[in-house]
C-alpha positions, 0 to 999 in steps of 0.5 A: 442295309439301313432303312430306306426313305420311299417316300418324298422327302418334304422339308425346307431342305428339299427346294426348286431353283424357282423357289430360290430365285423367288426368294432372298431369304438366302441372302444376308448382308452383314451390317457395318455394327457386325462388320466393326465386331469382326474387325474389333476380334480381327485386332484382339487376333492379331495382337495375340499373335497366336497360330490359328489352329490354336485360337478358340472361338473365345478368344475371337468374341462376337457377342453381336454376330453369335446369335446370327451364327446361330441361326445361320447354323440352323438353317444349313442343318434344319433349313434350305442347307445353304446361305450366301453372306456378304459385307465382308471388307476383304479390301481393307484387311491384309491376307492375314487379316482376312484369314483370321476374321473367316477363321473366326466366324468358323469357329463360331460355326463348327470345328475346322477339320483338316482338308488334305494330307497337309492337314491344311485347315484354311484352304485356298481354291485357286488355280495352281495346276495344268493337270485335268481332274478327269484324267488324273485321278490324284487331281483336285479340281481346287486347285485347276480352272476345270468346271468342276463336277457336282460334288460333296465335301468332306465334312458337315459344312463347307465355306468359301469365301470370295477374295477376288474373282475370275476375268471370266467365269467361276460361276458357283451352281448349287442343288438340292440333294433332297430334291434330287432324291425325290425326282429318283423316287419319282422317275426311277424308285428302282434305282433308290436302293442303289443309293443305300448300298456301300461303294468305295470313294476314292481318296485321291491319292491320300488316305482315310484317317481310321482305317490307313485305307486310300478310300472310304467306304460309304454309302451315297445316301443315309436316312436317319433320325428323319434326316436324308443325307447324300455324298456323291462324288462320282469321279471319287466313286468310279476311280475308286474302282482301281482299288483290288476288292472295290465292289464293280460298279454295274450299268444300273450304277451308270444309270443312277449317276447320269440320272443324278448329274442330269437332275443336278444340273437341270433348269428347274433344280440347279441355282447359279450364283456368282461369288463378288469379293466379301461374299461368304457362301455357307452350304451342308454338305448333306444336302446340297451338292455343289459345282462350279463353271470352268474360268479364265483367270487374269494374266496377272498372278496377283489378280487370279481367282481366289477362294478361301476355304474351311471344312467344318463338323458339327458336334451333333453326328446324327446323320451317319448310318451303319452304311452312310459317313465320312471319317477324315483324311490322314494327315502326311506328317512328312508334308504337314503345314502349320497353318 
């Protein structure tokens, strides 16, 4: 088994909701200098008139925003693990436009890997299904007005980005993942080598990109290189028992997810924010679990709620642990989209 933290976890990545809502470090406002700069690379893009999956981050020049990219990739790898922007003026660009300027400021970030089977790499989070997650087991909760779960994404960070909101609802609820391990250690220190053992995740329909497999196999938690990381999707987790082999999840399993959902979601840890349109939340998959409230969506297709999303690696995988990691999803060249 990998090695073990039992001992609290005491860095920036370990935060209180009271912590947060004191503070608005969190939050940053692009200024109308770096706004022109988008909009300037946003033109280059569109003049060259060259697929996104082909752009590298050179031909999309931020020489004013880079240094803030910097810092913001910093933060969600050694800080708090999570950072709310907002300025981006979605009314004045096209879908396209919009698409290329949040595609940009990824590739400055990280490298986009696919999200699907579709090998989708822009994604859209937005309401295209009746089917309930919690019942289906090839479901996505993406693509439904479902209060979602907290979960994790597959890959080092997820982005979203706001384009339009819900009539009701959609609010986006994040937790420290790190806080959430030391409130284990301190309430249940019995149950943190559960969190060390492999369990097999469901890949809901798809397959893993090394082994061909419909699951992957991992850890929830990895301490490695005094970094605590933790993937938990519990729906993921317990349909994954379908699979002949998959190790029985037993009732001390049952007792660490509801303690993990019930800390998730308590009053002191659980940070609630609601998305406008131009808002851009960045978070670290490793330490921060991420939920939404269910929503009502307008009756009018073209006003539903809309979110674009990216997945994205960084180059540095030192967080991965002989039990703890992700290897990608395998991509259905039959049904592979172009974007």
């Amino acid at each position: 088994m990998s090695d073990m933290l039992m001992a609290p976890f005491d860095r920036a990545a370990a935060w209180t909701r009271d912590e947060m809502q004191g503070s608005n470090e969190w939050k940053y406002t692009l200024s109308k200098a770096e706004v022109d700069e988008l909009k300037t690379a946003v033109r280059h893009v569109m003049n060259l008139a060259q697929p996104l999956r082909e752009l590298s981050k050179q031909q999309f020049p931020l020489p004013l925003l880079t240094p803030r990219i910097d810092t913001l990739r910093k933060e969600l790898e050694d800080g708090r693990g999570f950072e709310l922007w907002r300025g981006l003026p979605v009314d004045e660009w096209t879908e396209e436009e919009l698409s290329v300027a949040f595609w940009g400021l990824g590739l400055h970030l990280g490298s986009p890997i696919v999200q699907n089977a579709k090998g989708e790499l822009l994604g859209s989070v937005i309401n295209t299904t009746g089917t309930d997650p919690t019942t289906n087991a090839n479901s996505r909760f993406y693509h439904t007005n479902h209060a979602a779960p907290f979960h994790v994404d597959g890959a080092d960070v997820v982005g979203l980005a706001c384009v339009r909101t819900a009539k009701t609802g959609g609010a986006s609820l994040i937790v420290s993942s790190c806080s959430i391990y030391n409130e284990i250690l301190r309430q249940r220190p019995d149950l943190i080598p559960l969190l060390y053992e492999p369990l097999w995740f469901d890949h809901r329909g798809e397959h893993n990109a090394v082994t061909g497999k419909p699951y992957w196999v991992t850890s929830i938690c990895g301490w490695a290189n005094g970094k605590l990381s933790m993937m938990y999707l519990r729906n993921f987790i317990e349909s994954g028992q379908r699979y002949e082999g998959a190790p029985p999840l037993t009732g001390r399993h049952t007792e660490l997810f509801d303690l993990i959902d019930s800390l998730a979601s308590s009053e002191s840890l659980c940070l609630s924010m609601d998305f406008k349109p131009g808002d851009i939340q960045w978070l670290n998959n490793h330490t921060i679990l991420h939920s939404r409230t269910s929503y009502t969506d307008w009756d009018d297709s073209a006003r539903r709620r809309w979110l674009l999303r990216l997945w994205l690696n960084f180059d540095d995988r030192n967080r991965f642990t002989d039990t703890y990691g992700f290897y990608g999803i395998a991509i259905d060249e039959t049904n592979a989209t172009q974007t």
